[in-house]
ZALO-382249 format. One record per residue (C-alpha): residue number from 1; x, y, z. Coordinates in steps of 0.2 Angstrom, whole numbers, plus 5000, padded with zeros to 4 digits. Layout:
SITE / resi / east / north / up
SITE / NUM / X / Y / Z
...
END
This chain:
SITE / resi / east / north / up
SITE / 1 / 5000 / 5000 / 5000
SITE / 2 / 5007 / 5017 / 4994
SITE / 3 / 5008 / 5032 / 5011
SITE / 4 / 5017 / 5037 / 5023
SITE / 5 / 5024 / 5030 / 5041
SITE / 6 / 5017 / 5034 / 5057
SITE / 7 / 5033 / 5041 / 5062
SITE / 8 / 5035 / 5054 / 5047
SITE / 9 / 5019 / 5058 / 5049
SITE / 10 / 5018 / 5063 / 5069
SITE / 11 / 5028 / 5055 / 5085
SITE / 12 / 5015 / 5059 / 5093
SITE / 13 / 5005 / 5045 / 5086
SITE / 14 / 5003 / 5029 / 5098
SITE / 15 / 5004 / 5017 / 5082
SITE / 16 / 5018 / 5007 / 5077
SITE / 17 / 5029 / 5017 / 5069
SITE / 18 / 5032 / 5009 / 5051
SITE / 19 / 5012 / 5005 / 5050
SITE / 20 / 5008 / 5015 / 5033
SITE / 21 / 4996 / 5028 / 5032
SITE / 22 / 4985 / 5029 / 5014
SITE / 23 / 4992 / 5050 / 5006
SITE / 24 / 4977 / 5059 / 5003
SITE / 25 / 4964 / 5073 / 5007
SITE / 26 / 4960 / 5069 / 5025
SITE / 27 / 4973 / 5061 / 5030
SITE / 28 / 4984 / 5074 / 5033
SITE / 29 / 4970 / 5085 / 5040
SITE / 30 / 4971 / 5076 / 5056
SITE / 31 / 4978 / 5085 / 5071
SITE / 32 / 4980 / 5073 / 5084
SITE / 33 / 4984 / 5055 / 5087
SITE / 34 / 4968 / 5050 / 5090
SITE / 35 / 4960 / 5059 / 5073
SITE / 36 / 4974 / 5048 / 5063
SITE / 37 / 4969 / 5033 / 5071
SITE / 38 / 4952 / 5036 / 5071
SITE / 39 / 4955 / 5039 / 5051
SITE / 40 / 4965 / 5024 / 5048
SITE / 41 / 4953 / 5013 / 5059
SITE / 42 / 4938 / 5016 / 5048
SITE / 43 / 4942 / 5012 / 5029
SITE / 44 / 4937 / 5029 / 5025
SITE / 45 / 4943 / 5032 / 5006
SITE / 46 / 4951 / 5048 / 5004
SITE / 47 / 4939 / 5062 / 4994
SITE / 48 / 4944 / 5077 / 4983
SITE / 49 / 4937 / 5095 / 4981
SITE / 50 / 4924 / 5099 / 4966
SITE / 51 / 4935 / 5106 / 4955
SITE / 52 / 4949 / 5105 / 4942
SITE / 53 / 4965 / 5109 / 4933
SITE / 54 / 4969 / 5104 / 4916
SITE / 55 / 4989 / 5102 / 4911
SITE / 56 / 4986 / 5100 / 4891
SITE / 57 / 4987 / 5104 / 4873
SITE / 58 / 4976 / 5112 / 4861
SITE / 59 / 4964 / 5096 / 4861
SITE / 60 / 4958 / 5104 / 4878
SITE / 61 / 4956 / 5123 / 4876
SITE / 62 / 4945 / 5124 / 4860
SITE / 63 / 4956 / 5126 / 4847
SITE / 64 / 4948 / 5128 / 4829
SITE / 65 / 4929 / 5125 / 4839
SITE / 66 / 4926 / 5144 / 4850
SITE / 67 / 4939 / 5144 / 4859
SITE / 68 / 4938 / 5140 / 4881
SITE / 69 / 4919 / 5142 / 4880
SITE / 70 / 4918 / 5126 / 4871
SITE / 71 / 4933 / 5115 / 4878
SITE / 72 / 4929 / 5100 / 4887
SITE / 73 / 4936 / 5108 / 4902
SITE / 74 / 4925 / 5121 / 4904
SITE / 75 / 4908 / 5110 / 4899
SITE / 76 / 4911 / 5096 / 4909
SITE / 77 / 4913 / 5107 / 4924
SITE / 78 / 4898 / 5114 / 4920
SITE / 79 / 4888 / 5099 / 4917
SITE / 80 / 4896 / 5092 / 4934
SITE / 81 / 4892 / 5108 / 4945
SITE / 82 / 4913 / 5109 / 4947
SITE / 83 / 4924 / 5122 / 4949
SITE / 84 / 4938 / 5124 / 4934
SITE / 85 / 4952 / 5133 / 4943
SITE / 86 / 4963 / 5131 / 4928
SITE / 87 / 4963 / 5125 / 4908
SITE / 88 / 4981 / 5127 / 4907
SITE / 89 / 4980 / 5119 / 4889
SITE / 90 / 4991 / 5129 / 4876
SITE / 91 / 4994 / 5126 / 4858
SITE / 92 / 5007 / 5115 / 4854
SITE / 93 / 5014 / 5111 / 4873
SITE / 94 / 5019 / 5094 / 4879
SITE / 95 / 5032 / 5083 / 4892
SITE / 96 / 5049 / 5087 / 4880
SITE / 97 / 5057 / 5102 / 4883
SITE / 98 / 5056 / 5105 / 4865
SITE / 99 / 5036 / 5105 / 4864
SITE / 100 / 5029 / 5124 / 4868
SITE / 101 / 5029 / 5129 / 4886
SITE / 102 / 5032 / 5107 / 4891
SITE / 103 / 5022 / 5103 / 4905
SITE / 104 / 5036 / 5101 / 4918
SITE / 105 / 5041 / 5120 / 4916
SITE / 106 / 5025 / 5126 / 4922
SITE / 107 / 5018 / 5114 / 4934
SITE / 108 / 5022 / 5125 / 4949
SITE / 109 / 5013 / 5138 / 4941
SITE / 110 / 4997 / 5130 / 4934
SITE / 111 / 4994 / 5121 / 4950
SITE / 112 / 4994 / 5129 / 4968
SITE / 113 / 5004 / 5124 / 4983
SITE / 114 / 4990 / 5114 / 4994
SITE / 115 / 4979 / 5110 / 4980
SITE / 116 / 4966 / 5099 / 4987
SITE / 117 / 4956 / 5096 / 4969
SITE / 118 / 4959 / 5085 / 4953
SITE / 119 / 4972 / 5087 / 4940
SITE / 120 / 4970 / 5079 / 4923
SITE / 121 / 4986 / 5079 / 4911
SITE / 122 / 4984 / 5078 / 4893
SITE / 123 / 4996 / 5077 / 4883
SITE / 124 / 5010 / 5065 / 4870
SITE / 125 / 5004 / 5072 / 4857
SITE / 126 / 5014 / 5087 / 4851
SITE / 127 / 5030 / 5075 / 4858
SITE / 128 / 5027 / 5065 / 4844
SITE / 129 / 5024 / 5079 / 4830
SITE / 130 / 5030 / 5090 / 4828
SITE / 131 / 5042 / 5091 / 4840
SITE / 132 / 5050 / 5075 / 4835
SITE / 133 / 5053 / 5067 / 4852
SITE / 134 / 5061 / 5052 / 4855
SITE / 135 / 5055 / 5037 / 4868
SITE / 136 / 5070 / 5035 / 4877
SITE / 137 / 5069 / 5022 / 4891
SITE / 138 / 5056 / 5018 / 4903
SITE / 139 / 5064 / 5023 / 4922
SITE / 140 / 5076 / 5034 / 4912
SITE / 141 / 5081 / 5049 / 4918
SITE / 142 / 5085 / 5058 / 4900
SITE / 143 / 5069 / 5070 / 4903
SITE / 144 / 5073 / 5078 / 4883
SITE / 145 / 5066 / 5060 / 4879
SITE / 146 / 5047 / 5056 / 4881
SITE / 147 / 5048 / 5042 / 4895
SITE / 148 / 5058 / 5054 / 4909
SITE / 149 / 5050 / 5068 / 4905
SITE / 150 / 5030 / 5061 / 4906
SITE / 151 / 5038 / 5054 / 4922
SITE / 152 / 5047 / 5070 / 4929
SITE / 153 / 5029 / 5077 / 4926
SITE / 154 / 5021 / 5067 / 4937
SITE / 155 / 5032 / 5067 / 4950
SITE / 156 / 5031 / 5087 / 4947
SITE / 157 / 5010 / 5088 / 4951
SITE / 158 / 5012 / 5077 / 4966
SITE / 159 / 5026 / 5087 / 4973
SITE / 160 / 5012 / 5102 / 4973
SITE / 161 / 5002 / 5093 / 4987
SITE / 162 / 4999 / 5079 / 4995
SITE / 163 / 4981 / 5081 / 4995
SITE / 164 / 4975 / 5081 / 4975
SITE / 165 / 4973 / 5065 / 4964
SITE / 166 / 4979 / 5067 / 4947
SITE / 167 / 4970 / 5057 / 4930
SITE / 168 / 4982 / 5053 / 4917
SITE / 169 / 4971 / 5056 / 4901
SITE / 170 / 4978 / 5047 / 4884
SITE / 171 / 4970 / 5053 / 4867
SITE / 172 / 4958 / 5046 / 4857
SITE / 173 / 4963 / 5037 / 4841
SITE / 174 / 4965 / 5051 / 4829
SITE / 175 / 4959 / 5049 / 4808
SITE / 176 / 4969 / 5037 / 4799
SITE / 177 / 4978 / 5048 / 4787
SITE / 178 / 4984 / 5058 / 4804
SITE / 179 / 4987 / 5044 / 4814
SITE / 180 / 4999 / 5037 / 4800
SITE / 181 / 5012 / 5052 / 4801
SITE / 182 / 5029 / 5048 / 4809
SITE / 183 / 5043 / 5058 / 4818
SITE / 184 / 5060 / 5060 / 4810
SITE / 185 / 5061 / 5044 / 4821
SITE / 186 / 5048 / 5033 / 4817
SITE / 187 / 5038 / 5035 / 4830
SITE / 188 / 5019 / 5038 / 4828
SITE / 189 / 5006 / 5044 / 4841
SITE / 190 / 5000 / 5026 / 4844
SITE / 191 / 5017 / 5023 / 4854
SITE / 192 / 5014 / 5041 / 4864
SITE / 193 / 5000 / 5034 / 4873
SITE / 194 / 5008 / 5020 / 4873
SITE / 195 / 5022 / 5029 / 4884
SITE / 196 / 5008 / 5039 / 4895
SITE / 197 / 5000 / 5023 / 4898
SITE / 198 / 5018 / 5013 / 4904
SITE / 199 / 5020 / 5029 / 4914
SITE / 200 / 5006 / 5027 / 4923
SITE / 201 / 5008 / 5008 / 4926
SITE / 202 / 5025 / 5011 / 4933
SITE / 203 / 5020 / 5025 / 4945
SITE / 204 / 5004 / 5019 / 4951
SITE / 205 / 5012 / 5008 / 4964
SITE / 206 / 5021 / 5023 / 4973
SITE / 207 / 5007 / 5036 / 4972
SITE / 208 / 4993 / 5020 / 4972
SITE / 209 / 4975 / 5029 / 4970
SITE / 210 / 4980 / 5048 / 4969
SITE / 211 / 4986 / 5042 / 4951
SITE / 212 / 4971 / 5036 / 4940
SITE / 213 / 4970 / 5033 / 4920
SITE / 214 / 4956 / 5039 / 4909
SITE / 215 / 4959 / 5028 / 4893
SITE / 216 / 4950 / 5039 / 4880
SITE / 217 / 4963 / 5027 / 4867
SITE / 218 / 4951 / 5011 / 4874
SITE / 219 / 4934 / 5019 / 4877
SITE / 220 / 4932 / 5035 / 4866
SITE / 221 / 4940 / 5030 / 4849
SITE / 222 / 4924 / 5021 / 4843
SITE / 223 / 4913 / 5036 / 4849
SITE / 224 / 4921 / 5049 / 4841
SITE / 225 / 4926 / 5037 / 4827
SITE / 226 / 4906 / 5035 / 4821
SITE / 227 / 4908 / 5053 / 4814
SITE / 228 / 4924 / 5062 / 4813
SITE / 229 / 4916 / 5074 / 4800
SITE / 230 / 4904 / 5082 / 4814
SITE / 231 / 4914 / 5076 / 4830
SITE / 232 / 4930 / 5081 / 4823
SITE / 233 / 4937 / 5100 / 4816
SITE / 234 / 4951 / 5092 / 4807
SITE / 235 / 4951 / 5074 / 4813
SITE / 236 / 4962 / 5079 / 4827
SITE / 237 / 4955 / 5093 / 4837
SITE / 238 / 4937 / 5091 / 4844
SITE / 239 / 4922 / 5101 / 4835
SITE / 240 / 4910 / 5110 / 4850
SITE / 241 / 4900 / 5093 / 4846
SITE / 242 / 4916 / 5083 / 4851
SITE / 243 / 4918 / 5095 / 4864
SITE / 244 / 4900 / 5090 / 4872
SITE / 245 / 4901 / 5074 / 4869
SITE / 246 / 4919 / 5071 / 4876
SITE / 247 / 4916 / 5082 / 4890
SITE / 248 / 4902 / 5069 / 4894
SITE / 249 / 4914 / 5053 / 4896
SITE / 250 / 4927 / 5061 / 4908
SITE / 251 / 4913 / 5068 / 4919
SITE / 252 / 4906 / 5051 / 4919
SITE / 253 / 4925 / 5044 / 4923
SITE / 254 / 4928 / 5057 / 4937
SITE / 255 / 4911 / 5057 / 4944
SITE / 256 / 4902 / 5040 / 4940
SITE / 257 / 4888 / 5049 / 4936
SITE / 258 / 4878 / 5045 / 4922
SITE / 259 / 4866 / 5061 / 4924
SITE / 260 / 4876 / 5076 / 4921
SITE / 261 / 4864 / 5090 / 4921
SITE / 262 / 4866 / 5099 / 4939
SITE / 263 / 4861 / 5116 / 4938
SITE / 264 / 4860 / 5134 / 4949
SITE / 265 / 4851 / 5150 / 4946
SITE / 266 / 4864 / 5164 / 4942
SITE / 267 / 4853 / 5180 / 4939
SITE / 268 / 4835 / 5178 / 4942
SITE / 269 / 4821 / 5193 / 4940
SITE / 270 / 4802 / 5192 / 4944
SITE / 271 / 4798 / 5210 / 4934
SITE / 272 / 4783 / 5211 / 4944
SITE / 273 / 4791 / 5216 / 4959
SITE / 274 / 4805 / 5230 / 4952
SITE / 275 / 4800 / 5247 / 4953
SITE / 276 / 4786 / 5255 / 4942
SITE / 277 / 4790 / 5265 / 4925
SITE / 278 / 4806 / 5260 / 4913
SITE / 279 / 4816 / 5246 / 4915
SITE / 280 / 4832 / 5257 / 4910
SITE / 281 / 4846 / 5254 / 4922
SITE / 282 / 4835 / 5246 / 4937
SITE / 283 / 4843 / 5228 / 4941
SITE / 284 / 4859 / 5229 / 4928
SITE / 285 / 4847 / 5232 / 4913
SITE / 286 / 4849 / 5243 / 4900
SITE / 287 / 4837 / 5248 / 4886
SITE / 288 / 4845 / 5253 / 4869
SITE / 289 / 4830 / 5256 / 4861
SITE / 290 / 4812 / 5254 / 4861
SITE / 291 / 4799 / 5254 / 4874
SITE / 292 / 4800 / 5242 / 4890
SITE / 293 / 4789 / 5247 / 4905
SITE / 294 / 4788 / 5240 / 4920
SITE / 295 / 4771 / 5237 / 4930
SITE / 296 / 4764 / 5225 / 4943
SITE / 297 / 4760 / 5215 / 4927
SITE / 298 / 4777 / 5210 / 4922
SITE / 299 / 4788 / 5220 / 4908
SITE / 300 / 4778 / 5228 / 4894
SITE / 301 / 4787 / 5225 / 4878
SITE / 302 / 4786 / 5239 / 4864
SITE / 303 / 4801 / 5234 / 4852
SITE / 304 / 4800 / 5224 / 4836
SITE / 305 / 4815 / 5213 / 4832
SITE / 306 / 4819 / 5222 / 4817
SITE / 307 / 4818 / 5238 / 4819
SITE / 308 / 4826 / 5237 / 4836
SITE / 309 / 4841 / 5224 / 4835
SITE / 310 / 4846 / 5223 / 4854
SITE / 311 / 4831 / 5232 / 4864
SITE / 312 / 4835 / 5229 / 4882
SITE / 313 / 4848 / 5220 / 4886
SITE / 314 / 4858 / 5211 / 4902
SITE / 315 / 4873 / 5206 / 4904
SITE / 316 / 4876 / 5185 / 4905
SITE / 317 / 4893 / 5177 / 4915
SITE / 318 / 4905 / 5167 / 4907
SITE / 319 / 4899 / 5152 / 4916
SITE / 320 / 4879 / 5154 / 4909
SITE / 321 / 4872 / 5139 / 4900
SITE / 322 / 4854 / 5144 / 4900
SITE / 323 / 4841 / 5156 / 4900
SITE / 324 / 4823 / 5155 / 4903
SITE / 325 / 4809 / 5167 / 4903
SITE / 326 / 4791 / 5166 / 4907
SITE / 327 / 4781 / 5176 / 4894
SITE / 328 / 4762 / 5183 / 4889
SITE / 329 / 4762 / 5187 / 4870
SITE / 330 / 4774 / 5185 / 4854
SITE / 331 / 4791 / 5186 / 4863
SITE / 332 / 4810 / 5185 / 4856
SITE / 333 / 4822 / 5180 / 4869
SITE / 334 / 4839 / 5183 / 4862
SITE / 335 / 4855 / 5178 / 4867
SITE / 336 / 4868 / 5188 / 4861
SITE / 337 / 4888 / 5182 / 4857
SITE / 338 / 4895 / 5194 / 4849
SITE / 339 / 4889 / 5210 / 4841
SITE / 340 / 4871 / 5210 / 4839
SITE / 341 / 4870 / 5191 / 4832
SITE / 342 / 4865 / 5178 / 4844
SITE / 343 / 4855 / 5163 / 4847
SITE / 344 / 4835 / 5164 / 4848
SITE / 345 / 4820 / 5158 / 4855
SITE / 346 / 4804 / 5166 / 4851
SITE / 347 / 4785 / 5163 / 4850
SITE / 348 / 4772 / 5168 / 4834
SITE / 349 / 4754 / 5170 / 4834
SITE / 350 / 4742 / 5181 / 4827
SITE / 351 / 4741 / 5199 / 4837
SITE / 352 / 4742 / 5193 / 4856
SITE / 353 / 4736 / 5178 / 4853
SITE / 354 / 4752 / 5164 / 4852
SITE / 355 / 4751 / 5150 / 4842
SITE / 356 / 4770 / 5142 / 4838
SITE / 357 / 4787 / 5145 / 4840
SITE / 358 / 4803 / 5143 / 4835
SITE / 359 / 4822 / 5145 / 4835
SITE / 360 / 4838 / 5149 / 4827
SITE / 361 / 4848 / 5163 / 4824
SITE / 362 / 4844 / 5183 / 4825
SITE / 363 / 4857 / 5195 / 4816
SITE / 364 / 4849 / 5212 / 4815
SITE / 365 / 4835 / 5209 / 4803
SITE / 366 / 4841 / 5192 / 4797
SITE / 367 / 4833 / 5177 / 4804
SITE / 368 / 4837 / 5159 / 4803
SITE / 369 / 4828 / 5146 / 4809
SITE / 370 / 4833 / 5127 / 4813
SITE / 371 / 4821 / 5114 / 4807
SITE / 372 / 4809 / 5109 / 4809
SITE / 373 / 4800 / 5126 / 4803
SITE / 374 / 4788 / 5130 / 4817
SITE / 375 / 4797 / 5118 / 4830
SITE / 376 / 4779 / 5117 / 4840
SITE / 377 / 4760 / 5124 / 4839
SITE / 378 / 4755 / 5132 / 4853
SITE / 379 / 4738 / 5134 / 4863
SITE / 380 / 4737 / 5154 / 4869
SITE / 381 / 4740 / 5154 / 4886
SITE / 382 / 4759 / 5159 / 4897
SITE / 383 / 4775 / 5149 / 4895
SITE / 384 / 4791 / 5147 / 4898
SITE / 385 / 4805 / 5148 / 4885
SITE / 386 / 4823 / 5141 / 4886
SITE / 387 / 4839 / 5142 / 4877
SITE / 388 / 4852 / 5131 / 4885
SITE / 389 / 4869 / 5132 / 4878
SITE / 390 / 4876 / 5111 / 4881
SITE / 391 / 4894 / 5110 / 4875
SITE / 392 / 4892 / 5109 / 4855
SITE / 393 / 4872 / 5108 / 4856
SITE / 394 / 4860 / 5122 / 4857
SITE / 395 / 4846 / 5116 / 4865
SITE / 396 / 4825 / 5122 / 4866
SITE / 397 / 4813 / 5119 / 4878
SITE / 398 / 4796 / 5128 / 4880
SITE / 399 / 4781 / 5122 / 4892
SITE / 400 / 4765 / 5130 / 4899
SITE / 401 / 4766 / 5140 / 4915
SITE / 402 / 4765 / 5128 / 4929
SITE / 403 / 4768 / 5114 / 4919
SITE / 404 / 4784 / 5102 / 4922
SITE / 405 / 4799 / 5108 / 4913
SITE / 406 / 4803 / 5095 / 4898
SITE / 407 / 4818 / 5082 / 4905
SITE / 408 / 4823 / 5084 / 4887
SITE / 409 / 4824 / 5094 / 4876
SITE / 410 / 4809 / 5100 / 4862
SITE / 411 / 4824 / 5104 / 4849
SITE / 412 / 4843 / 5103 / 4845
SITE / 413 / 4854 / 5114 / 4836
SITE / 414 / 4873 / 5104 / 4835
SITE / 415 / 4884 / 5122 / 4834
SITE / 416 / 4892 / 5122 / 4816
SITE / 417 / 4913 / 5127 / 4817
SITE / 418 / 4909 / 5143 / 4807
SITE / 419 / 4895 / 5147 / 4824
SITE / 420 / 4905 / 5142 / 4836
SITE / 421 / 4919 / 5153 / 4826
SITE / 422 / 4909 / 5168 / 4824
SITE / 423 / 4900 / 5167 / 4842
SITE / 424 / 4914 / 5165 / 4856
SITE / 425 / 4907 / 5174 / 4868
SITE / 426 / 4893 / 5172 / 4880
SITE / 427 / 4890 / 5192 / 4879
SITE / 428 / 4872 / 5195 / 4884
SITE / 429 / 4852 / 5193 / 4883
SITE / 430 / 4841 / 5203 / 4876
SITE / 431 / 4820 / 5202 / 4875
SITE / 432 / 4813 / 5211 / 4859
SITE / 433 / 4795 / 5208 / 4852
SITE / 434 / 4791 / 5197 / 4836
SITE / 435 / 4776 / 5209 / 4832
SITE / 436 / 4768 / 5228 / 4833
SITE / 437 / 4757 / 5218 / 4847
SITE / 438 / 4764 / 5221 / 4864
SITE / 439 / 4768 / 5206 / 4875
SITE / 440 / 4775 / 5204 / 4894
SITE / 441 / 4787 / 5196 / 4902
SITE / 442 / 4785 / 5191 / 4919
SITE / 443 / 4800 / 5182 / 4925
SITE / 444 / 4819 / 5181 / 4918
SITE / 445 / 4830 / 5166 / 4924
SITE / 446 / 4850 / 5164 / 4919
SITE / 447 / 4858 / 5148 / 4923
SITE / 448 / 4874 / 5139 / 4927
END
């Protein structure tokens, strides 16, 4: 069993001294001899804070799908309610000290002193091309060759704390015209996971559980493989819908959760209950034009989407995934990247009367809408109408007022490369009307 002996933990201890004591969160925290026995007596496995560091390459941080917004990283964390502390994945980096910015060189940067969370390195791929690298031998200590300097790594994010666990993550197969190149040396990506996974083997029985594996070689490649077109940006580099999907596997490895959808409310606004006259500049809103008045109704919407682009707007955080809004009338809820162009939600009818609705995208005046074309009929009445931004998926939901919100959603966007290109940013929401015919808005709901 991988730890530490009761003597170099405390002398203090009434143990025998060369008993071993399992590293991990909890074990250090205790204060007394009796704590550490009581810890050791009782099997309790060691657990990890909700949160996470990435040491990786540009098949973590987004690269050719959005950018950040889109990696892995960043929707897993949101699927699983976690706390990403740091995506320290940059183009081209890897374990040789030829690759750009390698690993070991900013470990003690990326990953705080007393780090009490989970780590998840990434990498042997830039190693092999096109940096060249060379295997070198297993238990080597020639850390310009692949072997040593995955180990040194390791070693490195251990040496940061005694209280994280750290996932060693080996790529997916990439496409076969890629996964055909060669080093000047021969060597292919197949043999740098190959040297990850030996790696691992090798220093799993010193650092036992605070050194796991996430074998996306074994249990991704046929996933990603059923459609590299879509999942892919150039059969290397995730698209947005890679992103989602892969974002989806590890949180299932980290977590052993199958349901991935925990949520909390970020900004939420019952226009009912702000002050009388216009919602200019009362609860971080801001009108840019048209007419929104606030009454004990709700917000009375004067502003036709084509004539007024943005109307009032308020500002989203990085971290949104979805927005909802409870409305009476024809009502666009517009979620705005960058610029005026965004994603919609909207509902259509005949004067205040609602019968259908629909989604896609709003530039200006320019509308497109996702198939189906309406998504829905309506019966008049008040609902609910979400856009929930899921990785690489745009998602719709609308139900009646009181009703159960959908478990699933009504429709699905999968975000094209050129969207995810030209919309990076989670900028803010806007509400406009769909027609001359007023409608209200009652409540307004921004979620992690």
């Amino acid at each position: 069993m991988a730890g530490v002996k009761v003597s170099e933990y405390t002398e203090l201890a009434s143990l025998v001294g060369n008993e071993l004591i399992p590293t991990g969160t909890g074990i250090r925290k205790a204060t007394t001899p009796d704590q550490l026995k009581a810890f050791i007596n009782s099997g309790a496995e060691p657990t990890y804070a909700k949160k996470l560091i990435v040491i990786g390459d540009s098949l973590s941080n987004g690269y050719l799908s959005g950018g950040l917004l889109y990696s892995w990283p960043n929707v897993m964390c949101q699927l699983l309610n976690w706390q990403l502390v740091n995506n320290a994945a940059i183009n081209y980096s890897g374990y040789i000290p030829t690759t750009a910015q390698p690993f070991f060189g900013r470990i003690a940067t990326d990953i705080p002193s007393g780090y009490d969370g989970h780590v998840i390195m990434h990498g042997a791929v830039n190693d092999i091309i096109p940096s060249n690298g060379v295997l070198g031998l297993l238990g080597g200590n020639d850390t310009s060759k692949i072997f040593a300097a995955c180990d040194e790594a390791v070693r490195a994010v251990f040496e940061r704390s005694d209280d994280l666990v750290l996932w060693i993550l080996i790529p997916y197969v990439f496409g076969s015209s890629i996964e055909s190149l060669k080093g000047t040396d021969g060597i292919k990506y197949a043999q740098g996971r190959a040297a990850q996974r030996n790696v691992y083997i090798r220093l799993k029985n010193i650092y036992g559980d605070r050194l796991r594996l996430i074998d996306a070689e074994r249990d991704f490649t046929q996933i990603v493989n059923a459609d590299y077109a879509t999942n892919t940006a150039d059969d290397i580099h995730p698209s947005p819908v890679g992103h989602s999907i892969f974002a989806r596997y590890v949180g299932a490895v980290l977590s052993g959760e199958d349901v991935l959808t925990q949520r909390s409310p970020l900004y939420s606004v019952d226009f009912s209950t702000l002050a009388a006259g216009n919602l200019d500049g009362k609860d971080g809103w801001s009108v840019e034009s048209g007419s929104y008045v606030l009454s004990g109704a709700g917000l009375t919407v004067d502003a036709v989407f084509s004539s007024h682009t943005n109307g009032a707007l308020h500002n989203t955080p990085t971290n949104a995934r979805s927005v909802r809004a409870l409305v009476d009338g024809q009502i666009v809820l517009h979620w705005r990247r960058q610029g005026a162009a965004g994603f919609s939600i909207w509902t259509t009818g005949s004067g205040a009367t609602v019968t259908a609705w629909n989604f896609g995208k709003i530039d200006g005046a320019a509308v497109t809408i996702y198939p189906p074309n309406p998504q829905g009929s309506l019966t008049d009445g008040n609902y609910w109408i979400e856009l929930e931004q899921d990785g690489g998926f745009l998602n719709a939901r609308i139900w009646a007022e009181g009703a159960t919100r959908p478990a699933l959603p009504l429709a699905t966007h999968k975000i094209t490369l050129a969207e995810a290109v030209a919309y990076p940013l989670l900028g803010s929401v806007s509400l406009v009307g769909t027609t001359v015919t007023h409608a209200v808005v009652k409540q307004l709901v921004i979620f992690s």
